[in-house]
C-alpha positions as CSV (number, residue, x, y, z in Angstrom):
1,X,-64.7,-20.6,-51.0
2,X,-62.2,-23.6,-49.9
3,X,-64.9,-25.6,-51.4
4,X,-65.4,-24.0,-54.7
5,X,-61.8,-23.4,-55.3
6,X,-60.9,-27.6,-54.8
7,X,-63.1,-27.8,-57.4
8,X,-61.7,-25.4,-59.3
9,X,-58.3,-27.2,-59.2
10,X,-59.9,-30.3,-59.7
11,X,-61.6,-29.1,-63.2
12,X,-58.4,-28.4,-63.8
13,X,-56.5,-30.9,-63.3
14,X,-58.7,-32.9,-65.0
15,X,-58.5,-30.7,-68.1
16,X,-54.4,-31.6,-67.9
17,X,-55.2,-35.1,-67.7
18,X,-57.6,-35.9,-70.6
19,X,-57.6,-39.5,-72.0
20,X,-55.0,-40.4,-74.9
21,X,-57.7,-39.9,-77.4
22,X,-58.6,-36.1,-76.1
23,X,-55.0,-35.0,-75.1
24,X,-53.8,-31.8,-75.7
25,X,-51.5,-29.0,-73.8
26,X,-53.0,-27.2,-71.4
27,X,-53.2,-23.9,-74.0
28,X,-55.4,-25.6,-76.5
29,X,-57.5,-26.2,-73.3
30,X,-58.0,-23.7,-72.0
31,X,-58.7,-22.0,-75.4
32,X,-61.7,-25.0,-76.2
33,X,-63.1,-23.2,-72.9
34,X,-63.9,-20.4,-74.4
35,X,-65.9,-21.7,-77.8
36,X,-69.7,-22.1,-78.0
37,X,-70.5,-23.6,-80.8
38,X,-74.5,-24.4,-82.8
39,X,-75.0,-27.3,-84.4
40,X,-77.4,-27.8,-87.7
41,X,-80.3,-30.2,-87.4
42,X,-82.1,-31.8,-84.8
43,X,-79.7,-34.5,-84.0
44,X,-76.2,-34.9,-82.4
45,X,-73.0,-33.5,-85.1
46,X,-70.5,-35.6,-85.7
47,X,-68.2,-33.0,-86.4
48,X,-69.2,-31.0,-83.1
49,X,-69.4,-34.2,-81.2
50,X,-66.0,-35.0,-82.0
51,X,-64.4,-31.3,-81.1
52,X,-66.4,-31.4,-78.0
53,X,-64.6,-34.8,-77.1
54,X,-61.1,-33.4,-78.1
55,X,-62.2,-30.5,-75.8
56,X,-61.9,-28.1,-78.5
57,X,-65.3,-26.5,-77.6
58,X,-66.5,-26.0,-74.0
59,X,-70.0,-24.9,-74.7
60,X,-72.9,-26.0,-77.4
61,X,-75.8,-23.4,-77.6
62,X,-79.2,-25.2,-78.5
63,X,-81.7,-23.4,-81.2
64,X,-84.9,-24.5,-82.4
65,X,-83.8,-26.3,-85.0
66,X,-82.1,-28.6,-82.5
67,X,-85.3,-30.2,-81.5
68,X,-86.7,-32.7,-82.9
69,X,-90.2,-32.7,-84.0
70,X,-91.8,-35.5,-82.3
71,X,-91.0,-37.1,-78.5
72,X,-89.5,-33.7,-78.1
73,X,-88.4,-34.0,-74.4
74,X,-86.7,-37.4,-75.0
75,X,-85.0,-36.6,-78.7
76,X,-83.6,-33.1,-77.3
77,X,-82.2,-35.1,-74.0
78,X,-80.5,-37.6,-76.0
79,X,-78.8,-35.2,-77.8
80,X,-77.3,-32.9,-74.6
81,X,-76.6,-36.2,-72.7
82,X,-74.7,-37.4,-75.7
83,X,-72.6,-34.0,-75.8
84,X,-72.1,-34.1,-72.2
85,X,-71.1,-37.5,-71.6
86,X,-68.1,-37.0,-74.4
87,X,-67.0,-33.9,-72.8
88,X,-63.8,-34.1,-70.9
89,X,-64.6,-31.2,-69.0
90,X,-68.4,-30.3,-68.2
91,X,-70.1,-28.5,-70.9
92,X,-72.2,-25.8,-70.7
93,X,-75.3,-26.7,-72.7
94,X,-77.3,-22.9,-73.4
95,X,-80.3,-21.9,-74.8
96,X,-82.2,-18.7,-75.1
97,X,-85.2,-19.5,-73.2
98,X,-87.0,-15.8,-72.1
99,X,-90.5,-16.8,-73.0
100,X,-92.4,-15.1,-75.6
101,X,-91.1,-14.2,-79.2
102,X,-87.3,-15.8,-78.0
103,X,-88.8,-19.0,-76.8
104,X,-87.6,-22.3,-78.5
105,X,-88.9,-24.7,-76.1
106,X,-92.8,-24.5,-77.8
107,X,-95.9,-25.8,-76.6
108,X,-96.3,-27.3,-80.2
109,X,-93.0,-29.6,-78.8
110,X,-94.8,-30.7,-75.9
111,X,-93.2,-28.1,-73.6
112,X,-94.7,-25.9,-71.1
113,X,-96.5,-22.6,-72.2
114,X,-94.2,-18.9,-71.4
115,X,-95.3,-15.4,-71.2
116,X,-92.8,-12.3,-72.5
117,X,-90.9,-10.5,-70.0
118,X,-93.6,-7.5,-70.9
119,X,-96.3,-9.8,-69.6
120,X,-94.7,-10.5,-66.5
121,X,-93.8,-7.3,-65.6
122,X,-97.2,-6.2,-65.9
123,X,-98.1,-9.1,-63.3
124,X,-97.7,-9.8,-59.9
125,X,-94.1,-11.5,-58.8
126,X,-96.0,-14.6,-58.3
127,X,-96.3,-14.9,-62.0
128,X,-92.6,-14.0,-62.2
129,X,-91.9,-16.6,-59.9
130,X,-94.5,-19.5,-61.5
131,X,-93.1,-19.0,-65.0
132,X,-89.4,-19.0,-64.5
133,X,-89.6,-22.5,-62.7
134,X,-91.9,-23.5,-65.1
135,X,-88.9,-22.6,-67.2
136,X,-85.9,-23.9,-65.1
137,X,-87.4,-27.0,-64.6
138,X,-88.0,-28.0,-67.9
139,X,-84.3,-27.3,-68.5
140,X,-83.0,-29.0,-65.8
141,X,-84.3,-32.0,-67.2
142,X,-83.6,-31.7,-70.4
143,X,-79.5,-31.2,-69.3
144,X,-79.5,-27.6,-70.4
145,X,-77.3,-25.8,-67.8
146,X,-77.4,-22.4,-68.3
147,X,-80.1,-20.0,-70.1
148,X,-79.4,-16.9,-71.7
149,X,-81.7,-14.5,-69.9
150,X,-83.3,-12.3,-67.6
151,X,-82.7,-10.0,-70.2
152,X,-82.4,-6.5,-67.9
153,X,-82.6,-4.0,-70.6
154,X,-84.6,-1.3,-70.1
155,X,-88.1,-0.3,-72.2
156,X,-86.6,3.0,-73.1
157,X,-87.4,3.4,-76.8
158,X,-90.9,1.7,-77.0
159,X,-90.5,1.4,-80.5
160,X,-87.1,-0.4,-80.3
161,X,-87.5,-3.8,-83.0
162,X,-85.7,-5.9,-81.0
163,X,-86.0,-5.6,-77.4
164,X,-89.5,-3.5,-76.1
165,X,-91.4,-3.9,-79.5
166,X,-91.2,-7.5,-79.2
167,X,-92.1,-7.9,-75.8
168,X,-88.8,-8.6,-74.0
169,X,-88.1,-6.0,-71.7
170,X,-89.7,-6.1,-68.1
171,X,-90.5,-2.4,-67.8
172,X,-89.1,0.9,-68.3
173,X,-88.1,1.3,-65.1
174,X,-84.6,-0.1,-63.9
175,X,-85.7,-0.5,-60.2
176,X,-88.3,-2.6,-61.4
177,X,-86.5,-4.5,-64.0
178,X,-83.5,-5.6,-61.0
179,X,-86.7,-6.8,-58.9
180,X,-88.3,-9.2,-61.3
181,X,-84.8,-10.6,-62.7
182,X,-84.1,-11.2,-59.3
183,X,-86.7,-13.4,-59.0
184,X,-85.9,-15.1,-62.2
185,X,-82.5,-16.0,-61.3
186,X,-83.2,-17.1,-58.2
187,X,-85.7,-19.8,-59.9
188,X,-83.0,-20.8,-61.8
189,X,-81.0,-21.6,-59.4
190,X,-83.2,-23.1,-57.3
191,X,-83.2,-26.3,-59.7
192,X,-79.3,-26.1,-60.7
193,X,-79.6,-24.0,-63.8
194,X,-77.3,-20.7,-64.8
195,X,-78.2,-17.6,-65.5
196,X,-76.8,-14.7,-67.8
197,X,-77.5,-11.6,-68.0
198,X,-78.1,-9.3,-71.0
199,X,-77.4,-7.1,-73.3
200,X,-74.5,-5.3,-71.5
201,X,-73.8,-2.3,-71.4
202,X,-77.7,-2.0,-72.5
203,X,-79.9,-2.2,-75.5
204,X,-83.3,-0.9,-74.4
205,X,-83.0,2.7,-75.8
206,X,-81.5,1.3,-79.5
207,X,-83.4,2.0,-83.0
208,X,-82.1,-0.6,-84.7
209,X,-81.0,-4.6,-84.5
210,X,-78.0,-5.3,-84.1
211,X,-78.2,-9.1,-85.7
212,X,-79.0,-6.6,-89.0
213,X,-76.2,-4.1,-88.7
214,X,-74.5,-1.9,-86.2
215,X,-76.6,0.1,-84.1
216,X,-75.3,3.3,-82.5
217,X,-77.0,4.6,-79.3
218,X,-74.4,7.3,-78.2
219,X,-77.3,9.8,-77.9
220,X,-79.9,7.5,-76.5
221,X,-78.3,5.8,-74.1
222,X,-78.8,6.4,-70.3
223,X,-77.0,5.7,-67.4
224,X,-79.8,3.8,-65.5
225,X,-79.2,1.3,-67.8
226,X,-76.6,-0.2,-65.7
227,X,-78.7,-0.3,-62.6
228,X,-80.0,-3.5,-62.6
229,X,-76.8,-5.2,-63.7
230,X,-75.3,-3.3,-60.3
231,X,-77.9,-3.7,-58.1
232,X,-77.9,-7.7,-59.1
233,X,-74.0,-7.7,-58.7
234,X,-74.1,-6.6,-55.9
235,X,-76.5,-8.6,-54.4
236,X,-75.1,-11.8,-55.5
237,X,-77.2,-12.4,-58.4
238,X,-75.4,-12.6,-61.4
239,X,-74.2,-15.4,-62.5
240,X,-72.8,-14.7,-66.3
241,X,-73.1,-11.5,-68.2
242,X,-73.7,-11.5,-72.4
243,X,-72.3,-8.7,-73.8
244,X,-74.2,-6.2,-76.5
245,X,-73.1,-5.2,-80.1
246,X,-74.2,-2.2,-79.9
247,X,-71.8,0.8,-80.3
248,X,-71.5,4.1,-77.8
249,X,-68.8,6.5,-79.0
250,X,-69.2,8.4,-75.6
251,X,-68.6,5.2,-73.7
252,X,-66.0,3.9,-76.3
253,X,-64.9,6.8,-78.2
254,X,-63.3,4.0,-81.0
255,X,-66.3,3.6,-81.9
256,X,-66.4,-0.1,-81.8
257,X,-69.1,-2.6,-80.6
258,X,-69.5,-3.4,-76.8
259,X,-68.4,-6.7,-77.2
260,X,-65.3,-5.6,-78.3
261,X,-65.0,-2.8,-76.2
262,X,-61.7,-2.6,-73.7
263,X,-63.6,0.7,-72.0
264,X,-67.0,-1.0,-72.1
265,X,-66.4,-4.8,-70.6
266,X,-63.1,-4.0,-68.9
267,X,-63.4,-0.7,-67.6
268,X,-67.0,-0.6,-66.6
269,X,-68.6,-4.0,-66.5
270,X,-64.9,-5.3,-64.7
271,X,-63.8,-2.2,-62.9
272,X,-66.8,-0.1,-62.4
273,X,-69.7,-2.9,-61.7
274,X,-66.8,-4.8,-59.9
275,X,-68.2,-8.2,-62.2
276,X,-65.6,-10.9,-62.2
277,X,-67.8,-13.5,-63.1
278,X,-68.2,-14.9,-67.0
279,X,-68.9,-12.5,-69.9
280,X,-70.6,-14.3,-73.1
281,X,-70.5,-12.4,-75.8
282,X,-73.7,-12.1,-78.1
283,X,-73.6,-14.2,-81.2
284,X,-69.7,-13.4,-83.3
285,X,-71.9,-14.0,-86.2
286,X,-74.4,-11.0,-86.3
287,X,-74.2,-8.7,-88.8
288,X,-73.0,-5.9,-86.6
289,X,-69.7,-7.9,-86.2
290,X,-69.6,-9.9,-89.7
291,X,-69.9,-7.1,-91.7
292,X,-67.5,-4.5,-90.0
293,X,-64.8,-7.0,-88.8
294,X,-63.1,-10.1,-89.9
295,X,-63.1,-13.1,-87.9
296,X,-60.0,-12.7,-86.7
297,X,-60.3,-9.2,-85.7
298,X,-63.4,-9.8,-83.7
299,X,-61.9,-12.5,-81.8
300,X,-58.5,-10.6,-81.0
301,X,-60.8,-7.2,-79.9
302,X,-63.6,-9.9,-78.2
303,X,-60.9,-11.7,-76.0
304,X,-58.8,-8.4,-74.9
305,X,-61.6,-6.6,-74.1
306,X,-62.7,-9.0,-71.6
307,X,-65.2,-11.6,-73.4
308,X,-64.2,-15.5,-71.5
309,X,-66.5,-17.3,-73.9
310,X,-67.2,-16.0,-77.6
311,X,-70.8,-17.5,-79.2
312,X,-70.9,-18.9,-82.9
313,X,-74.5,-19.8,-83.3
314,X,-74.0,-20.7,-87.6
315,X,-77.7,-19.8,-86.8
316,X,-77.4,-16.6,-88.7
317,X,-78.6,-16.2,-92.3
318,X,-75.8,-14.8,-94.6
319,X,-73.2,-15.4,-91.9
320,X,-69.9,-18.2,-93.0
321,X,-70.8,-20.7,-90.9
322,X,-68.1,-21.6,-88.4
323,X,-66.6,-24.8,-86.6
324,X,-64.6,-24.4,-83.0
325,X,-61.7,-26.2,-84.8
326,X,-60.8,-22.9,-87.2
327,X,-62.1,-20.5,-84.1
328,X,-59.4,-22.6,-81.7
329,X,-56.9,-22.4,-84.5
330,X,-57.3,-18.9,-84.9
331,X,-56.9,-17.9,-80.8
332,X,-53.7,-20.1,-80.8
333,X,-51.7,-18.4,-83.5
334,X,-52.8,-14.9,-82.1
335,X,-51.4,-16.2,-78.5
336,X,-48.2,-17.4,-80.1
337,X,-47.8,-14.5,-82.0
338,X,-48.4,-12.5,-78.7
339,X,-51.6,-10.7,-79.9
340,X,-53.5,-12.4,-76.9
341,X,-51.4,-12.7,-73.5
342,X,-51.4,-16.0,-72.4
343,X,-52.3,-14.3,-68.8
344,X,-55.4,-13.3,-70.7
345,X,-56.2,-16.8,-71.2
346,X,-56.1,-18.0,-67.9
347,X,-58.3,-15.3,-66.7
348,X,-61.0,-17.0,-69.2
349,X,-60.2,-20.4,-67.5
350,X,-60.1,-20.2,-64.2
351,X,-63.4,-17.8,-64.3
352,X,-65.1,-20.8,-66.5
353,X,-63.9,-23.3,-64.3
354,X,-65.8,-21.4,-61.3
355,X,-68.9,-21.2,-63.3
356,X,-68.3,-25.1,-64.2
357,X,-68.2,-26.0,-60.3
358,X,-70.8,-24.7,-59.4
359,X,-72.7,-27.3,-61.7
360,X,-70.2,-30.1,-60.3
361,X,-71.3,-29.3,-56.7
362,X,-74.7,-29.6,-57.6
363,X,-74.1,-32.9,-59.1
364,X,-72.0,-34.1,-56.7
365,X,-74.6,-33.2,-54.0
366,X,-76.9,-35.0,-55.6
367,X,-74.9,-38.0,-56.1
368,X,-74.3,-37.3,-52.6
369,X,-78.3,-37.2,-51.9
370,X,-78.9,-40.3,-53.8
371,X,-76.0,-42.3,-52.1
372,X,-77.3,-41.8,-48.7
373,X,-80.8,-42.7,-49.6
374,X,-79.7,-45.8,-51.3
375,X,-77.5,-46.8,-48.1
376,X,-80.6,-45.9,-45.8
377,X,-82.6,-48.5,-47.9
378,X,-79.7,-50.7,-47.1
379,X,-80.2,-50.6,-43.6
380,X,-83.6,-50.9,-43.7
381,X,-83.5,-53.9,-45.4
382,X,-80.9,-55.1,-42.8
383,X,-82.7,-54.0,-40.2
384,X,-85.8,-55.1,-41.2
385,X,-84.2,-59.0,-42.1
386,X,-82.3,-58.3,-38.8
387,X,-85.7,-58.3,-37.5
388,X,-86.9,-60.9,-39.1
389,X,-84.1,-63.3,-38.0
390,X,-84.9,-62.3,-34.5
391,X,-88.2,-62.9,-34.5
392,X,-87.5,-66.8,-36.3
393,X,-84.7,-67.4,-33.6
394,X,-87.0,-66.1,-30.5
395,X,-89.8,-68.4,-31.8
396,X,-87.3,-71.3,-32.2
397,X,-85.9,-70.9,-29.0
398,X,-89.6,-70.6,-27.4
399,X,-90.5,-74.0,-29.4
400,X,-87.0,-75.6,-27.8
401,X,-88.2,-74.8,-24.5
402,X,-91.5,-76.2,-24.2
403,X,-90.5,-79.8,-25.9
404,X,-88.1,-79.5,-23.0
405,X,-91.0,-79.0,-20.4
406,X,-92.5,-81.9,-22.3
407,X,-89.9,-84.1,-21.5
408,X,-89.3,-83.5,-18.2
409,X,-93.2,-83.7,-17.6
């Protein structure tokens, strides 16, 4: 813990101390924190590139229209190194990588071949285990830090059009569904890479899509919904949670969607589930947002509910696209006008910055790693000329000795 939080203070300090070129007060930084932003085409955005340096935006999500179409691996690389090296602060670089229908890392892009969640829980944990590192793997090298899944809703409504019907629920049961995401996160992590869970507070037993509209499931909803997402709490397991737009007037008698739920992300997720990790909310530009709220409603409700890090994918058709600049600008009046409590803010911050360490100590180990290898290569090679200069010295000093007995002969 003495560990995690130096980083911590180290993250931020180095968010008070940006260069000349990226410097703002600490508000505006801590507000960039909580911004994920897409980007349009298959190639690095100036615009985004530029807010990312100003640290204006803390996270970029990637889509599949952020890969190019040929020398895949390398093109895509290029494009997170270049985000990441202008970052001030580590970025989080996302995707939605959970095999199957939401899989934009394609064999037809050179990258390895996934199976739906469906498939896998139909399959022995070895498969589980196979495919997720397949998965991690390829986004550790590509720079991605953190994927949006094990998606732990349950197969409730088999009919449901975006979840079960598509192949993206493990099973039915929630016992089941908290085993097999176990093994996905822990795959994960076993090459560096985040995890978040989702749809909280769950979207398995929902009729409709929520990227369409708003989608009510106050009389299909069940309670062993939130089992996995406790039983992975409190095991350890959970390293981010994305919220759900999906509304439950028993659970949030307003009526409003989960990601802007005070009862739903505070008062279960937070004080039920005991989470106190990162909350990402699902993308601000679906249709079950856009069309019931303005922008600056959604973020006000978003933030004092509980969400640290609001998504705008400008992925979604019909949706104003969005840049961090007009988000940021947005969360700053509503702080100075005292809509959002600064206090709020710094909850966001310091829960991001614990997230973010935990891909510094990685890096840092490894730099760590590769430092001590490179020094033990350095001794070997001193040793080994050491060794050398022995050997030249002892045959010298043999040579000397019998011209000597020579001589004297």
């Amino acid at each position: 813990m003495k560990t995690i939080n130096r980083f911590i203070a180290a993250l931020s300090l180095t968010a008070l101390t940006l260069s000349a070129e990226a410097q703002q007060d600490s508000l505006g930084i801590k507000i960039g924190q909580m911004i994920e932003i897409g980007f349009p085409k298959a190639e690095v955005d100036p615009l985004v590139l530029e807010e990312v340096r100003q640290g204006k935006v803390g996270a970029v999500i990637i889509f599949e229209k952020n890969i190019p179409a040929t020398n895949s691996f390398n093109g895509l690389k290029k494009i997170t190194w270049t985000y990441q090296n202008a970052a001030p602060i580590p970025l989080l670089i996302s995707i939605d990588q959970e095999g199957g229908r939401v899989n934009r890392l394609k064999p037809k892009y050179g990258f390895p071949s996934s199976i739906t969640a469906e498939a896998m829980g139909k399959s022995k944990l070895d498969s589980v285990r196979f495919y997720s590192e397949s998965t991690a793997a390829t986004l550790a090298g590509l720079g991605i830090n953190i994927n949006f899944a094990p998606v732990v809703d349950l197969a409730i409504n088999r009919d449901n059009p975006i979840i079960a019907k598509v192949g993206r629920a493990f099973s039915a049961n929630e016992d089941s569904v908290a085993m097999m995401a176990k093994e996905v996160v822990k795959a994960h992590r076993k090459y560096g890479v985040l995890t978040a869970l989702k749809h909280f507070p769950g979207h398995g037993s929902s009729k409709d899509d929520t990227h369409k509209g708003l989608t009510d499931v106050t009389t299909t909803w069940q309670d062993r919904e939130l089992k996995p997402y406790k039983d992975l709490i409190d095991s350890g397991y959970v390293d981010g949670v994305m919220t759900s737009h999906i509304v439950h007037r028993t659970l949030e008698p307003d009526g409003h969607p989960g990601t802007l739920s005070d009862d739903i992300l505070t008062g279960i997720l937070r004080n039920k589930l005991h989470f106190d990790g990162v909350v990402f909310s699902d993308d601000m530009q679906m249709h079950a947002i856009t069309k019931h709220y303005s922008l600056e409603e959604a973020i006000r409700m978003a933030i004092n509910a509980g969400v640290d890090i609001m998504t705008f994918s400008n992925n979604i058709a019909g949706s104003d696209a969005r840049t961090s600049d007009k988000v940021h600008s947005i969360i700053r009046a509503m702080v100075e006008r005292g809509e959002i409590k600064p206090e709020r803010i710094d909850q966001s911050f310091r829960r991001i910055m614990r997230m973010k360490s935990k891909l510094i100590t990685k890096d840092i180990s490894t730099a760590y790693n590769q430092q001590i290898l490179a020094l033990q290569k350095e001794l070997d090679t001193a040793n080994q000329t050491l060794t050398e200069y022995k050997d030249v010295i002892e045959k010298a000093r043999k040579k000397k000795e019998k011209r000597s007995r020579k001589k004297k002969k």
